[in-house]
C-alpha positions, 0 to 999 in steps of 0.5 A: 061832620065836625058838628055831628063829631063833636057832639060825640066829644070824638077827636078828630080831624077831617082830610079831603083827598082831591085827586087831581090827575087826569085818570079816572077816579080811584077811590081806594088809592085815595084811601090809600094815600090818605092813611099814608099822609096821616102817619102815626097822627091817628089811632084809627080811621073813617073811610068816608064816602065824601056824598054820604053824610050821617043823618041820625046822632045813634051812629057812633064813631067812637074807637072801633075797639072789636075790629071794624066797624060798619057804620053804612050798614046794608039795611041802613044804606039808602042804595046798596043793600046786600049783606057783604057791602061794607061801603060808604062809611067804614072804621078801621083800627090802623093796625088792622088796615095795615093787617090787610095792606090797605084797599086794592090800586086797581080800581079805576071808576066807580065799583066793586074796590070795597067789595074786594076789601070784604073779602080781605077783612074776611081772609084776615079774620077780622069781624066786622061789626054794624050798629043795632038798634037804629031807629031809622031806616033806609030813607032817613039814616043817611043823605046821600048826593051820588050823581051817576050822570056826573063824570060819566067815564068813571061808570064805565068798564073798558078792556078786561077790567070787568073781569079782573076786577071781580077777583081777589087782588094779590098784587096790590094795596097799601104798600104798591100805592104810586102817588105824588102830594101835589099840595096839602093845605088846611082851610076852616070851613065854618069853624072847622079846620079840613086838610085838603090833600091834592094828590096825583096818583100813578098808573101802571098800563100794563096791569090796569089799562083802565085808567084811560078809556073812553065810552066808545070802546068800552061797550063791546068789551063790556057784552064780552066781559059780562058773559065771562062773568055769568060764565064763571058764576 
């Protein structure tokens, strides 16, 4: 990434966001954090998929100055394809994350966090853009290095988090995020200089029980919250 950004004369600085606690993962609180770390340091920011790494020099980082930018496009995405995926790789203005008060905290596992952060772009009014004119495709835009078999509580889905979780969230993002920096230290990889911030996020059981759970009862809630879901469709 420092290479491909330096070709681009784009002024940067990489921050890895390592969550060391023993919850499940929660990518959006990580983002969260990441732009609480960065203060004022940057006038806008990359919301990266840590597995999914640019391929084709014509994807542009530059200062998303219209609103933001969609780097991952959904033609361009090797796995996830619907027109309000805005996944991946995704820029944003500081002042239009803040508009929207960050990435919901309630996501737990693997899914559906940036799903909810489209329809806060759309509520904020906010136009999203994607690059035109690429001349590669699904297979050859982006490498991407998921392992689904890895880390298996993370896929899984346990109490009502099914159900709650295809719903707007109100009750938090940027500003309820609960974590502790355990450590912050820069180390240089190849020539180039990555913050790797170890952090310790906060879990609220009450309003996401998710946190914590395990595959065993996880499945019978699954069935029941699936046919919630298709009920409400």
């Amino acid at each position: 990434m420092h290479n491909f950004l330096k070709k681009q004369f784009i002024d940067h600085h990489i921050y890895i966001l390592n969550q060391v606690d023993n919850y499940r993962f929660n990518r959006a609180s990580l983002i969260n954090v990441g732009f609480r770390v960065l203060d004022q340091e940057c006038d806008y920011i990359a919301m990266h998929d840590v597995d999914l790494l640019p391929l084709n020099p014509e994807l542009l980082y530059a200062y998303p100055s219209k609103g933001p930018y969609h780097i991952a496009a959904p033609e361009l995405h090797p796995r996830y394809h619907y027109p309000t995926f805005v996944g991946g790789i995704l820029l944003l203005k500081r002042e239009d994350f803040e508009k929207v008060n960050g990435m919901s905290n309630k996501y737990w596992g693997w899914g559906l966090e940036d799903d909810e952060f489209y329809v806060r772009l759309k509520e904020a009014k906010l136009t999203i853009t994607r690059p035109a004119n690429i001349t590669t495709g699904k297979e050859n835009t982006f490498k991407h290095t998921h392992d689904r078999a890895r880390r298996k509580r993370d896929m899984i889905k346990c109490y009502n988090q099914r159900e709650v979780t295809r719903r707007r969230d109100r009750q938090t993002g940027l500003s309820s995020v609960a974590y502790r920096v355990e450590s912050m230290r820069k180390v240089v990889i190849d020539g180039a200089s990555v913050t790797v911030v170890n952090v310790v996020l906060h879990c609220n059981k009450q309003l996401t029980p998710w946190c914590e759970c395990s595959e065993a009862p996880a499945t019978a809630v699954n069935k029941k919250a699936k046919n919630i879901t298709q009920a409400a469709r």
